[in-house]
N, C-alpha and C positions, 0 to 999 in steps of 0.2 A: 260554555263551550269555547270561549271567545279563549280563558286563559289558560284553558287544556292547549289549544293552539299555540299560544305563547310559548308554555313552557318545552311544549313538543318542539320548536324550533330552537328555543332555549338549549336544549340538549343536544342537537341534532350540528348546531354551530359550534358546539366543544366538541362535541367529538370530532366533527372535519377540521377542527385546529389541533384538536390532538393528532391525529394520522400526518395533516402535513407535517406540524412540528416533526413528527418522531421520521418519514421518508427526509426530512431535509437531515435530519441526526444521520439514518443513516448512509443517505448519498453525502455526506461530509467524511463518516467514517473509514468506508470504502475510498475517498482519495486518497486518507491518509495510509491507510494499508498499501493501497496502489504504490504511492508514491514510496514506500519504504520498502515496498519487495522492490523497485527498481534500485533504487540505492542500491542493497543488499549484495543484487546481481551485479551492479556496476564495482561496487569492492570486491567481490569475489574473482570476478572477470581481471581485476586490476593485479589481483594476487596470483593467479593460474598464470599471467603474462610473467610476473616475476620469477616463479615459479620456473619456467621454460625458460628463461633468461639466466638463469642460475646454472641450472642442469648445462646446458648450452658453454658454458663460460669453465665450468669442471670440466667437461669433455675435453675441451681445444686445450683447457691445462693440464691435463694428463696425456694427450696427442704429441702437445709441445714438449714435457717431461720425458717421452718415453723416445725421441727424435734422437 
């Protein structure tokens, strides 16, 4: 009985290193996701501003054109 026990804990301690392993995978993977939709939005954000800065800048040159 003694090594039924054994290996019953034997087992019992791979698998609870297998689950943390694999939540620490995935709370690792999920920062990197996190962290690259912020990127993403922070270049997009930086593009829309350009974007409005352009538009903005034809305007007042066709305002000034047509003075």
């Amino acid at each position: 009985m003694k090594d039924q026990l054994s290996t019953s804990e034997i087992s019992k301690d791979a698998v609870q290193s297998a689950l943390e392993a694999a939540a620490t995978t995935v709370g690792q993977v999920t920062s990197i996701i996190t962290q690259a939709v912020k990127e993403v939005a922070g270049a997009m954000g930086g593009f829309a501003t350009e974007v409005f800065e352009i538009r903005d800048s034809a305007r007042k040159a066709r305002e000034q054109n047509q003075s």
